[in-house]
DRENDO-1510 file (C-alpha; in Angstrom, 1 decimal, always signed):
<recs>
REC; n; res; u; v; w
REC; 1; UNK; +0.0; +0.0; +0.0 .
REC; 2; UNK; +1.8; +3.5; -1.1 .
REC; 3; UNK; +1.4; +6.5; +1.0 .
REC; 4; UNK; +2.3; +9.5; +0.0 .
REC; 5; UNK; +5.0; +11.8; +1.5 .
REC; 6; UNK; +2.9; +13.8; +4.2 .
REC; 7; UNK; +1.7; +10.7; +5.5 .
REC; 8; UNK; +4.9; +8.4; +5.6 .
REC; 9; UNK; +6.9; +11.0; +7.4 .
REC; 10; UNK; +4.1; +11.2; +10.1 .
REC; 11; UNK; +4.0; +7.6; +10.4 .
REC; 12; UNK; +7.8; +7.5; +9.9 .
REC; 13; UNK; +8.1; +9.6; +12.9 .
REC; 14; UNK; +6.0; +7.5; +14.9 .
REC; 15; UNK; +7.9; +4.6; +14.0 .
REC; 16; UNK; +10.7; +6.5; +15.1 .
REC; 17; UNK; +9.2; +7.5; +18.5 .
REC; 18; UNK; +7.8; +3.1; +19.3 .
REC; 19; UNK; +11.5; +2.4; +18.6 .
REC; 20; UNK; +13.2; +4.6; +20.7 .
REC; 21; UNK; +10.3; +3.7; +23.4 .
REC; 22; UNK; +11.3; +0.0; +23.0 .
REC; 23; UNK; +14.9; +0.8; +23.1 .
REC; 24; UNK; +14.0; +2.3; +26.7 .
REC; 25; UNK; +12.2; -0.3; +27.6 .
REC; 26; UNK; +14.6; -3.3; +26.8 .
REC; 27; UNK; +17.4; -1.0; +28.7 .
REC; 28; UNK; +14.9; -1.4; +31.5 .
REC; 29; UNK; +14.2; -5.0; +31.5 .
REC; 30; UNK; +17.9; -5.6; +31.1 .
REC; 31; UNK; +18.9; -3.5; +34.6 .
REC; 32; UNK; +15.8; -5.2; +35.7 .
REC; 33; UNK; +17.0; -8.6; +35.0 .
REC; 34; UNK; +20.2; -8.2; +36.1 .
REC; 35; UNK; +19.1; -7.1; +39.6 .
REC; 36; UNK; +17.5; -10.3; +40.4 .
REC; 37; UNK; +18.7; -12.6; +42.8 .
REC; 38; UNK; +18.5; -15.9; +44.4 .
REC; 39; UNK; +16.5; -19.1; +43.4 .
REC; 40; UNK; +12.9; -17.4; +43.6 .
REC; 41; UNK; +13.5; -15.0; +40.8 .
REC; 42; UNK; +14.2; -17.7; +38.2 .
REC; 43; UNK; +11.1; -17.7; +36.7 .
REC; 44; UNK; +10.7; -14.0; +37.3 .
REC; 45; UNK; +14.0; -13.7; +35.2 .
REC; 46; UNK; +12.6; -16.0; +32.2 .
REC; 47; UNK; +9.5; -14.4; +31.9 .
REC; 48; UNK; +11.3; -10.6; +31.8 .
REC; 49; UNK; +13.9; -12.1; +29.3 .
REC; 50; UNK; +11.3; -13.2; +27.1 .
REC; 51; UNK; +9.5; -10.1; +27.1 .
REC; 52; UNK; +12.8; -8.2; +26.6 .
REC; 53; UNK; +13.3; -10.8; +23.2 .
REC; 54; UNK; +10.2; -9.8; +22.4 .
REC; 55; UNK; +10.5; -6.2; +22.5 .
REC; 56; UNK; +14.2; -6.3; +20.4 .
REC; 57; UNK; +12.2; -8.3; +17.5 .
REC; 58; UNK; +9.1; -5.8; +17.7 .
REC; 59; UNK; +12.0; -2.9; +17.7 .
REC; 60; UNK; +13.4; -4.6; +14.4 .
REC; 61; UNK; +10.3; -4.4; +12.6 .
REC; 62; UNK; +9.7; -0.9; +13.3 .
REC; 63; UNK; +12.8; -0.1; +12.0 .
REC; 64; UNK; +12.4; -2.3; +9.0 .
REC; 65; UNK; +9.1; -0.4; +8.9 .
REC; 66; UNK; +10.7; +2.7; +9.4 .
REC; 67; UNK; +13.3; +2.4; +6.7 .
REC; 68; UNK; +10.6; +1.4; +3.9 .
REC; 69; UNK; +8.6; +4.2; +4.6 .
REC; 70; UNK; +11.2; +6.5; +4.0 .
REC; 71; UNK; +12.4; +4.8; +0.8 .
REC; 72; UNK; +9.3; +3.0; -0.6 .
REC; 73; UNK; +6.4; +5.1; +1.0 .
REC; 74; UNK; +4.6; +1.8; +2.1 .
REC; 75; UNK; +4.5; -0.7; +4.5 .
REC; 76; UNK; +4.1; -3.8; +3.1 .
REC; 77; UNK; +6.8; -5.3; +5.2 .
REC; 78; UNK; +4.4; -5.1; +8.0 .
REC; 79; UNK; +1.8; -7.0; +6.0 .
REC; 80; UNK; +4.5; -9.6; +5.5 .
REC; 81; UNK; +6.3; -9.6; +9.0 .
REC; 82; UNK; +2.1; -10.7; +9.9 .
REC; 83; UNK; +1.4; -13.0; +7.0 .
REC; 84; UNK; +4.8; -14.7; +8.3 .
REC; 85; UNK; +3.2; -14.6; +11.8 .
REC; 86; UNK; +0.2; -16.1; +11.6 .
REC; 87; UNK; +1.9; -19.0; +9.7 .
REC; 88; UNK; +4.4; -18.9; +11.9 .
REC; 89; UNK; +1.4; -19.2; +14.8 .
REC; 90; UNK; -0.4; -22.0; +12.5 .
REC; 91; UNK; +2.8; -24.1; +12.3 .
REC; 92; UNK; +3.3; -24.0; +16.2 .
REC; 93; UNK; -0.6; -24.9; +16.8 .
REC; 94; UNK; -0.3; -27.5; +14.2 .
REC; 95; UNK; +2.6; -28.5; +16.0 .
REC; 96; UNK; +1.2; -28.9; +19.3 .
REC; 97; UNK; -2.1; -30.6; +18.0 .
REC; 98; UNK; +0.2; -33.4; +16.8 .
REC; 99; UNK; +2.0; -33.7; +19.6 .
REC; 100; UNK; -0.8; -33.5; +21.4 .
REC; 101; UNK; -2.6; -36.4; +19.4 .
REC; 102; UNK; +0.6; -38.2; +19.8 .
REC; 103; UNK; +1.0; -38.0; +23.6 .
REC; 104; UNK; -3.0; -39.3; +23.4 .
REC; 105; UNK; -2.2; -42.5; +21.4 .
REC; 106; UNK; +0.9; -43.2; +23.8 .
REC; 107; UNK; -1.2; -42.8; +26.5 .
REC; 108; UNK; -3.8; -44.7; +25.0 .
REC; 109; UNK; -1.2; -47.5; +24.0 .
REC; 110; UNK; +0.4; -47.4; +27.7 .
REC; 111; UNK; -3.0; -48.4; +28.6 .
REC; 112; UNK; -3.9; -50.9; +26.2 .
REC; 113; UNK; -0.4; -52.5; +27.2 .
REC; 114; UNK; -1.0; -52.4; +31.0 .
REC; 115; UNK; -4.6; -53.8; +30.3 .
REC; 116; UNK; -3.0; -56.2; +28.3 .
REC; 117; UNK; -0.8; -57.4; +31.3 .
REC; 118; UNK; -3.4; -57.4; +33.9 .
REC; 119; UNK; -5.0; -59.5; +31.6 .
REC; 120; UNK; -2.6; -61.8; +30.8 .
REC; 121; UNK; -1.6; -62.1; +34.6 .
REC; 122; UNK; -5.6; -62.7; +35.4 .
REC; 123; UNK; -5.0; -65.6; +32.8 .
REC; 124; UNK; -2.2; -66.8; +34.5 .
REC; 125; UNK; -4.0; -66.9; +37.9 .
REC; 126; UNK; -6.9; -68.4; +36.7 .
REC; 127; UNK; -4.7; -71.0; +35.0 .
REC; 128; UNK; -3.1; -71.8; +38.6 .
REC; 129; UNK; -6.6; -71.6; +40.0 .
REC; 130; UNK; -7.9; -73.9; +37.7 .
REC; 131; UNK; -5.1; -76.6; +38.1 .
REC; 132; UNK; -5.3; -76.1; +42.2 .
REC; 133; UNK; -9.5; -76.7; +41.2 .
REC; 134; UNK; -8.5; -79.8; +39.7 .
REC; 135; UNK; -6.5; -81.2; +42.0 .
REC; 136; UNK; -9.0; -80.4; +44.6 .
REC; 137; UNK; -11.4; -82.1; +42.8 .
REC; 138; UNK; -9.7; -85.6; +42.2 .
REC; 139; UNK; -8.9; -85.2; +45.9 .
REC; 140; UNK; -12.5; -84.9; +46.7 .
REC; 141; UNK; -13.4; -87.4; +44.3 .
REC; 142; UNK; -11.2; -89.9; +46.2 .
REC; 143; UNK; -12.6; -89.1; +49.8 .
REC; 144; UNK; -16.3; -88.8; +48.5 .
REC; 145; UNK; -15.3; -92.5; +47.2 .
REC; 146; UNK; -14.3; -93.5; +50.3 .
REC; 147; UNK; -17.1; -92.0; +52.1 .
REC; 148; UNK; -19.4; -93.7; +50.3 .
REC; 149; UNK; -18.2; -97.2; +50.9 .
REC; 150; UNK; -17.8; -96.4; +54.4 .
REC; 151; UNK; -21.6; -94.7; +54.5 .
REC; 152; UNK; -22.3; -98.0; +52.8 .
REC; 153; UNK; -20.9; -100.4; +55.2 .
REC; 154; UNK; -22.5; -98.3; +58.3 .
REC; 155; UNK; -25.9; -99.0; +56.4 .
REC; 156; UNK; -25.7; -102.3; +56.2 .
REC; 157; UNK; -24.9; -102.2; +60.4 .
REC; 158; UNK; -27.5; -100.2; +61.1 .
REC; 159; UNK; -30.2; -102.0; +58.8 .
REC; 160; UNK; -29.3; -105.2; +60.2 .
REC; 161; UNK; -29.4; -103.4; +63.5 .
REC; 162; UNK; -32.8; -101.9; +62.8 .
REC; 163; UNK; -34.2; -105.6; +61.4 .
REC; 164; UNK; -33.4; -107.3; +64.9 .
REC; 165; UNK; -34.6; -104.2; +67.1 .
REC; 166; UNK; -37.6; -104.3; +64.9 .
REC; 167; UNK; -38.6; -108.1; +65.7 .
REC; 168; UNK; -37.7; -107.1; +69.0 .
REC; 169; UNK; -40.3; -104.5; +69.5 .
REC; 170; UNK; -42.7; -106.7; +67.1 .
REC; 171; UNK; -42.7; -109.4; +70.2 .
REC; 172; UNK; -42.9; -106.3; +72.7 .
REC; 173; UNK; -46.1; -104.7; +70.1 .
REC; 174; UNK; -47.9; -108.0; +70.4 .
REC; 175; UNK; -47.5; -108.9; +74.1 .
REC; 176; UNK; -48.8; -105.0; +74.8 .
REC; 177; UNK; -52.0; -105.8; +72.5 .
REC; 178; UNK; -52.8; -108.8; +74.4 .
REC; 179; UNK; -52.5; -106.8; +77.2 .
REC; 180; UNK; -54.6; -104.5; +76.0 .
REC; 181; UNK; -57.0; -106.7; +74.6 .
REC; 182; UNK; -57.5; -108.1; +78.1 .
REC; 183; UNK; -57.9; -104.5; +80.0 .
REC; 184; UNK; -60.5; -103.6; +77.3 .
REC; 185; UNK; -62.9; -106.7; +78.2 .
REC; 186; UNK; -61.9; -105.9; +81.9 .
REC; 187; UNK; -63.1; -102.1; +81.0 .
REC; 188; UNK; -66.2; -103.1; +79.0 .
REC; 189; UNK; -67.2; -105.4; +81.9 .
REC; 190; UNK; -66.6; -102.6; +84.7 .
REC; 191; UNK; -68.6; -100.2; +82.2 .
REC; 192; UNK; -71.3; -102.3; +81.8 .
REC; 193; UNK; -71.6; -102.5; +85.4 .
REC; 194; UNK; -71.4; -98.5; +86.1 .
REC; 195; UNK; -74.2; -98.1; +83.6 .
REC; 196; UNK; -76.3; -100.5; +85.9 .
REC; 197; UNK; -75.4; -98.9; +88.7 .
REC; 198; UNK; -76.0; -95.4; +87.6 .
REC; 199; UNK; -79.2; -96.1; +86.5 .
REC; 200; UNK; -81.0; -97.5; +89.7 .
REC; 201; UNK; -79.0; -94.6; +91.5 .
REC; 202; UNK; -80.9; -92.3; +88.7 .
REC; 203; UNK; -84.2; -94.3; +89.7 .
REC; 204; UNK; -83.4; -93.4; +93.6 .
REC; 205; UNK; -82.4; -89.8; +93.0 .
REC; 206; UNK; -85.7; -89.3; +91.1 .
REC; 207; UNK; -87.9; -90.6; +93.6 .
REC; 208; UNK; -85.9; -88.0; +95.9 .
REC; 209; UNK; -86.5; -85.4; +93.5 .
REC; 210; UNK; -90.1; -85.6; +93.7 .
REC; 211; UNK; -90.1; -85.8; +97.3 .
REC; 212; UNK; -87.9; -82.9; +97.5 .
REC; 213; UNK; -90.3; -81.1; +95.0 .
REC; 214; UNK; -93.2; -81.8; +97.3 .
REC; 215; UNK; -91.5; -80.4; +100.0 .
REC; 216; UNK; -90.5; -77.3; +98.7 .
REC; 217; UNK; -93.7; -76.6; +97.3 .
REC; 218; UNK; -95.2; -76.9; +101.4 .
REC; 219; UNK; -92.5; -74.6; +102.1 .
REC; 220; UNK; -93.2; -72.1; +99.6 .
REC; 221; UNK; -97.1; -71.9; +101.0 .
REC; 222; UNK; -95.5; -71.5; +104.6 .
REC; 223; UNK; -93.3; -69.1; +103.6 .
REC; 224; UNK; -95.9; -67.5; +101.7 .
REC; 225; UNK; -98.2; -67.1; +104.5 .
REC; 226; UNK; -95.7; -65.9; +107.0 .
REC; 227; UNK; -94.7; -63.3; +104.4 .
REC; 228; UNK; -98.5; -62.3; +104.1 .
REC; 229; UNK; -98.9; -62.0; +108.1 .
REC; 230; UNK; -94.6; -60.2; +108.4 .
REC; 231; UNK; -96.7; -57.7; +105.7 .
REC; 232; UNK; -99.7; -56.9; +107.5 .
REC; 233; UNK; -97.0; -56.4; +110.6 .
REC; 234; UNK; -95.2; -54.0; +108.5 .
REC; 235; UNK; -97.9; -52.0; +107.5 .
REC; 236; UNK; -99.3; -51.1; +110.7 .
REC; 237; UNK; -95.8; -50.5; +112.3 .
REC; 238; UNK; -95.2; -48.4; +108.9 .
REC; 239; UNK; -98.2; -46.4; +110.4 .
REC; 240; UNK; -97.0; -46.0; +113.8 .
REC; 241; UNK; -93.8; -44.8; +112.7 .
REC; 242; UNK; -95.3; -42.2; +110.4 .
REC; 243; UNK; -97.3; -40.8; +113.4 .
REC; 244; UNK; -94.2; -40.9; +115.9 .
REC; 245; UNK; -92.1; -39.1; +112.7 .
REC; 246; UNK; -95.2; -36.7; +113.0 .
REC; 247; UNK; -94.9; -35.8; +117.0 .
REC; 248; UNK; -91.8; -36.0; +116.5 .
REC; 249; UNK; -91.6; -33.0; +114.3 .
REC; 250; UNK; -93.9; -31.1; +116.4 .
REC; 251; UNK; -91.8; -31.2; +119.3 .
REC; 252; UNK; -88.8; -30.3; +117.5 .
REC; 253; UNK; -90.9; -27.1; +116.4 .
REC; 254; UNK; -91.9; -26.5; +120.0 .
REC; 255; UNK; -88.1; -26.9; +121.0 .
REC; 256; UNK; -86.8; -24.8; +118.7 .
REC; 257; UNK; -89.5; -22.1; +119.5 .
REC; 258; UNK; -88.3; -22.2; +123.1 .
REC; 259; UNK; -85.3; -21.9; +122.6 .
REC; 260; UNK; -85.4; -18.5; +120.3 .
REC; 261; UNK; -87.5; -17.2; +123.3 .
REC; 262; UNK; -84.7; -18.0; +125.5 .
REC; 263; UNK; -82.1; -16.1; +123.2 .
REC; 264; UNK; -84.6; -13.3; +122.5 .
REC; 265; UNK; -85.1; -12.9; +126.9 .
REC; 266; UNK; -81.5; -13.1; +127.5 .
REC; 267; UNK; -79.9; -10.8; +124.8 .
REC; 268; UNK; -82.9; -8.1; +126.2 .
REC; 269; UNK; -81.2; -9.4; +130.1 .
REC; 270; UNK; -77.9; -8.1; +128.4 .
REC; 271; UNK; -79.0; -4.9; +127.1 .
REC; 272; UNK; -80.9; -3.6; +129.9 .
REC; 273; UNK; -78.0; -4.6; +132.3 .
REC; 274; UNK; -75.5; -2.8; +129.8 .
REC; 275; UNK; -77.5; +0.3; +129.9 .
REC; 276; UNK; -77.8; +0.1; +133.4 .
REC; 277; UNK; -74.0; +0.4; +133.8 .
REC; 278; UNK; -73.8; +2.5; +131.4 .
REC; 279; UNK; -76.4; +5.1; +133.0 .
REC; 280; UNK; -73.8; +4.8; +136.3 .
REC; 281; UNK; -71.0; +5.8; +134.6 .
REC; 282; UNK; -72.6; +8.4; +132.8 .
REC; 283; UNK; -73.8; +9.6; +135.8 .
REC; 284; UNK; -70.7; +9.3; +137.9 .
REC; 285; UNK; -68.8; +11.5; +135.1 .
REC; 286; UNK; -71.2; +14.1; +135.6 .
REC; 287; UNK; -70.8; +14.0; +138.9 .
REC; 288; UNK; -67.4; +14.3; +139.1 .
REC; 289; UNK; -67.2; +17.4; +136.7 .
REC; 290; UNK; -70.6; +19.1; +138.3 .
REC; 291; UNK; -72.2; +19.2; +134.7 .
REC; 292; UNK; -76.4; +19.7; +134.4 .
REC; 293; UNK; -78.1; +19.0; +137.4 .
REC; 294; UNK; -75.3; +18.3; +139.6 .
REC; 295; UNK; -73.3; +21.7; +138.7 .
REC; 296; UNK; -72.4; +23.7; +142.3 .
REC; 297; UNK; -73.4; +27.1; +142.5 .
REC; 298; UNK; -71.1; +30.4; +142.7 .
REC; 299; UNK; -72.4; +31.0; +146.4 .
REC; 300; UNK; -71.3; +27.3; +147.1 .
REC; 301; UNK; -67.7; +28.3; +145.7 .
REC; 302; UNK; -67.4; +31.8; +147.6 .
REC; 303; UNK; -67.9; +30.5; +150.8 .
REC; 304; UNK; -65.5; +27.8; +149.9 .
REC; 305; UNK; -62.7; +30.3; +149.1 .
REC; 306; UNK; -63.4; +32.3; +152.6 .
REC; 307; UNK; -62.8; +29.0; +154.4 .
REC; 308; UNK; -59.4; +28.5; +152.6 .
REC; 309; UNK; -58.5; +32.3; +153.0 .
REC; 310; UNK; -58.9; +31.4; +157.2 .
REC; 311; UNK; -57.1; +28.4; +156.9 .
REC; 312; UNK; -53.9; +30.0; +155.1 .
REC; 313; UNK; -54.4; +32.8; +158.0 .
REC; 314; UNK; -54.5; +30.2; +160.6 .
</recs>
């Protein structure tokens, strides 16, 4: 792209201005760099000597920059330091999507082969497994063998056992039902008996039922009757007590009339004799202070000062 002279010595003098900026700056980052110390600012040091790398590169392309706008008037070296850029930036991301891929199939195959030997060592143990089975088994075989002939031969004991325990108990089973045959005509014969004997008892405790029944029926009219004449008895001392309840009440009446006379004569007793007293000291009081009727006259008092003047005299 061409420019014409107005423009590229503005932009040239821009140019000229980033670089000497970048210049600075790399100074900077290389006073900076070489102030660190120790083994903490190692990374601190790589990542300021990369940025100072960068900022030497981005300084040559300015002044590559620079220099063709002064001679050419364009900048199509930028255009080109970008184009180269971007395939340099498509060649690293390539790069790293292969190696990427790569490190995913050697994983992948790491796995496969470590499957593969658990696999082939589960193969192995199952193989041992399945011989030890085997071996157990034959072993079993043989003792199951065994067992059964010995099972076999303790059979045949214990049936011939069983055959002369069970003629045994046959002789036993049949001298019991004999036995038993016998008790059962002894039983029928006592039965038969009982029912006899029950019945003419049932004959005798009729004939005393009746008699009974006859009885309680006289008993029933006696006690009948004596209710009738304890009823009659009832009723007239029900009568009597009514008219005793009756006097009864009256003298309570006439009791209790009394007695509120009483309280009505007494309680009159105790106010007259309280007024009585309290006339006395009424009186008394105005006796003692000469108030109404019992006040002295002056006379009375003159001829009692003339006595006290002669006895002070005296």
């Amino acid at each position: 792209m061409t420019l014409c002279r107005m423009q590229s010595l503005r932009l040239a003098a821009v140019l000229e201005d980033c670089s000497n900026q970048l210049d600075i700056l790399g100074h900077t980052l290389r006073v900076q760099i070489s102030s660190e110390r120790g083994a903490e600012a190692g990374q601190e040091r790589a990542r300021l000597a990369k940025l100072r790398r960068d900022c030497q590169y981005i300084s040559q392309q300015v002044y590559k920059l620079h220099l063709q706008l002064e001679e050419r008037h364009s900048f199509s070296s930028m255009l080109d330091v970008v184009e180269e850029e971007e395939q340099k930036k498509m060649a690293e991301d390539m790069k790293r999507e292969k190696e990427k891929e790569l490190k995913q199939r050697n994983d992948a195959l790491r796995r496969q082969q470590e499957e593969l030997r658990q696999k082939t060592q589960q193969i192995n143990v199952l193989k041992q497994q399945s011989r030890y089975l085997k071996e157990q088994v034959c072993a079993q075989s043989l003792e199951i063998a065994s067992r059964r002939r010995t099972a076999e031969n303790y059979m045949e004991m214990q049936l011939q056992l069983a055959q002369k325990e069970t003629i045994k108990a046959e002789k036993v089973l049949e001298e019991q039902l004999e036995l038993l045959q016998k008790q059962l005509k002894e039983e029928v014969r006592i039965h038969e008996e009982s029912v006899k004997f029950l019945q003419n008892q049932q004959e005798v405790l009729q004939q005393q039922l009746q008699q009974w029944q006859q009885l309680t029926i006289q008993m029933l009219e006696e006690k009948e009757q004596q209710l009738n004449s304890v009823s009659c008895k009832q009723t007239v001392n029900w009568d009597k007590l009514s008219e005793m309840r009756r006097k009864f009440r009256e003298m309570e009446q006439i009791v209790m009339e009394d007695r509120e006379e009483q309280e009505k004569m007494r309680q009159q007793q105790e106010e007259a004799e309280a007024a009585t007293k309290l006339q006395a000291w009424w009186r008394g009081c105005m006796v003692r202070r000469g108030l109404g009727s019992f006040k002295k006259t002056d006379d009375g008092k003159k001829g009692k000062k003339k006595k006290e003047g002669k006895k002070k005299k005296k």
